[in-house]
Phi, psi and omega in degrees: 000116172305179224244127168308111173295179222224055224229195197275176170261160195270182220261027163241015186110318186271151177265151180292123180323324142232121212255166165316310197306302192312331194272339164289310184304302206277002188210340201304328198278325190277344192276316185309344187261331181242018200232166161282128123252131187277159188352288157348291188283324184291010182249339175261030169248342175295308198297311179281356165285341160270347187327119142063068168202171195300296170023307218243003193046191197165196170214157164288140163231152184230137175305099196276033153229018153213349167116332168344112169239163168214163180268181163209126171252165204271169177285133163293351186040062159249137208304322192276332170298125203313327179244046186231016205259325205280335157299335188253001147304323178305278212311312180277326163339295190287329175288356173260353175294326173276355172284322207293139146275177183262067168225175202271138185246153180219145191239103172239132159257128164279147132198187210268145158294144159308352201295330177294348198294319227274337178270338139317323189252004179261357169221038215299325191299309195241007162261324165329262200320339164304302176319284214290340188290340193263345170320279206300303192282357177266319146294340182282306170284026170232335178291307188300313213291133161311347203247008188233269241208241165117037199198138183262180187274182171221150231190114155248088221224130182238147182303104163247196189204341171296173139217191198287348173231029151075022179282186182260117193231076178279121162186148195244133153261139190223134163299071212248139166288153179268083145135157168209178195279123169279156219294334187286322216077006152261021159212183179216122246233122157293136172291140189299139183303150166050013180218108157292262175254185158283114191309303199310309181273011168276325155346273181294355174300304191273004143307313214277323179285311180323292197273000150314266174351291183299001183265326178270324181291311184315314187253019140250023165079042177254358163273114171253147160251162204188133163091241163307336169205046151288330178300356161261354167321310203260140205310310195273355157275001171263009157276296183306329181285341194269329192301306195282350156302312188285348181262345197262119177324106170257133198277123148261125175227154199230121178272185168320146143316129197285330193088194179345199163242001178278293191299359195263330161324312178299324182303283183333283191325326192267008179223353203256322177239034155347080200275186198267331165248110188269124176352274174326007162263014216237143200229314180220131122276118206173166162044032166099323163269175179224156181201101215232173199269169169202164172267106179283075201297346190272351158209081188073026171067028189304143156256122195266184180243129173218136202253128158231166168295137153011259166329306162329282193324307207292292178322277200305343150299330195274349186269348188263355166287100207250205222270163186288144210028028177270153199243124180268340151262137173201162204224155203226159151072228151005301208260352177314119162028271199293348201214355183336284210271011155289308184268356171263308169331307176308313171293342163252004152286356189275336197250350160079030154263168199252126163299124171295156172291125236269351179221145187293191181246179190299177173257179175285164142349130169296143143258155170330312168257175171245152161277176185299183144239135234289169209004290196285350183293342205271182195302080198309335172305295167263321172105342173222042166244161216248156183261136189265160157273122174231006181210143155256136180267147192270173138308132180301132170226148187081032142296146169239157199257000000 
């Protein structure tokens, strides 16, 4: 049974008895050996097997109020690794804090029939990017429409690919303003409280754009098949497969309205930078298996217990892996890019608020000391004098990785 690593702590403070990384140093070398893997993947099983390991350096920190020292080795910051999230969660929070309006937000998820996983995983690249343009643009028609909206939204929509026992569940979640900037930019027109559109035809709109798409990627040869669905290479069976798609419910769902934007920040913070397995579900690794909790929503949202072989888990982590440098969060309509802070200035003088300020503000004064920082800084010993950097450690080299 691998040995618990020494990784971050949970969020009462204690570290989890067993983390992912453990389950790659103990099984990662033998599943890469007998499995495909791709590039991709084979670079987020090195970062976790070095994560906050000598591998990777660090520094000594020592306690100035009883003397105490320890090591802290550095983070691999890789986007999949379970303990690498809560700093680049800190940093876009607060730069998406400034975006938000005062208006009411509503949270509807799209997501794929499974019947798309097996051409999903051999094409994770250009079906993402569909999901989210067909998410996004099934909101857009229905906001422009007058008898709806007549206005367009701001849209923030992020990918997950999981579901709770880490099988593939492609589906965006997406953060839509209760209301938009009509097509002049002079008004800004609110959504009927607690109701965006009607789910069922927001269904079939993004059932329609969707299989549009797989239809332009197909006949401009952007697809490959492999595995599971080398059998739509051939036409008439990827006509009959487009047909039994166009027959199948594809599920949109609209949660409750968030209310305000402090609720809508609580979302964000618990999604946008998500992994597929959080460390604290993993309850025992060992004897070939893993075994970790999951929520079972289909009978009271309950919590089971669920055991797999290793090799198993890793597939299935592994599916969850997405293509190198593709951005799993991204924002549309409003919030786009290109045009970001010309239309939320129009929206918030329309909304009678004040635009945050375009440059950040000064910093304080230096002081003599820095003050301690709040939990893993203070002293594990003694408990309250705060830990100093007093050494840096290089990389370890001829660590294997």
């Amino acid at each position: 049974m691998p040995s618990p690593s020494s990784g971050a702590t949970t969020a009462g403070g204690e570290r989890p008895r067993y983390e992912v990384a453990d389950i790659v140093r103990a099984y990662g070398a033998v599943y890469q050996r007998t499995h495909g893997v791709s590039a991709a993947q084979a670079v987020v099983l090195r970062a976790l097997t070095r994560c906050r390991t000598a591998a990777l350096g660090g520094h000594i920190e020592a306690c100035e109020a009883c003397g105490t020292r320890r090591i802290a080795y550095n983070s691999c910051r890789n986007r999949h690794c379970p303990k690498c999230q809560g700093g680049a969660r800190t940093k876009w929070l607060a730069a998406e804090q400034a975006v938000l309006l005062p208006v009411e937000y509503f949270h509807v998820v799209f997501t794929l029939p499974h019947e798309l996983n097996a051409l999903t995983r051999v094409n994770p690249r250009p079906l993402y990017a569909l999901l989210f343009r067909a998410a996004a643009a099934t909101l857009q028609t229905f906001a422009r429409d007058p008898t709806h909206l007549g206005a367009e939204l701001g849209v923030t929509a992020v990918l997950h690919t999981w579901g709770q026992t880490l099988t593939q569940h492609v589906h965006v979640h997406c953060v839509v303003t209760g209301g938009g900037l009509t097509p002049d930019g002079r008004r800004w027109v609110g959504s009927r409280p607690r109701f965006l559109f009607p789910v069922r035809a927001l269904s079939q709109v993004f059932r329609g754009k969707f299989l549009a798409g797989l239809r332009r990627l197909r006949a401009h040869d952007a697809l490959r098949f492999a595995g599971n669905s080398l059998a739509l290479a051939d036409p008439a069976t990827w006509t009959a497969w487009l047909a039994l798609l166009r027959t199948r419910n594809w599920l949109v769902y609209a949660k409750p309205p968030f209310g305000g934007p402090d609720r809508v920040l609580k979302y964000l913070s618990r999604y946008t930078h998500r992994v597929a397995i959080a460390n604290e579900r993993l309850v025992f690794v060992g004897n070939g298996e893993v075994r970790f909790r999951w929520k079972d929503y289909a009978d009271h949202h309950r919590l089971k217990l669920m055991t797999l072989a290793a090799e198993e888990f890793l597939r299935r982590f592994l599916l969850h892996v997405v293509p190198s440098g593709f951005m799993r969060i991204r924002h549309f309509g409003l919030l786009a890019n290109r045009h970001r802070a010309t239309k939320l200035a129009q929206c918030r003088a329309l909304l009678g608020t004040v635009s945050p300020p375009t440059t950040p503000p000064a910093p304080p004064p230096p002081v003599a000391k820095a003050p301690p920082r709040p939990g893993a800084d203070r002293c594990p010993s003694c408990g309250g004098g705060p830990l100093r950097i007093i050494e840096t450690l290089a990389p370890l080299r001829g660590v294997p990785p």
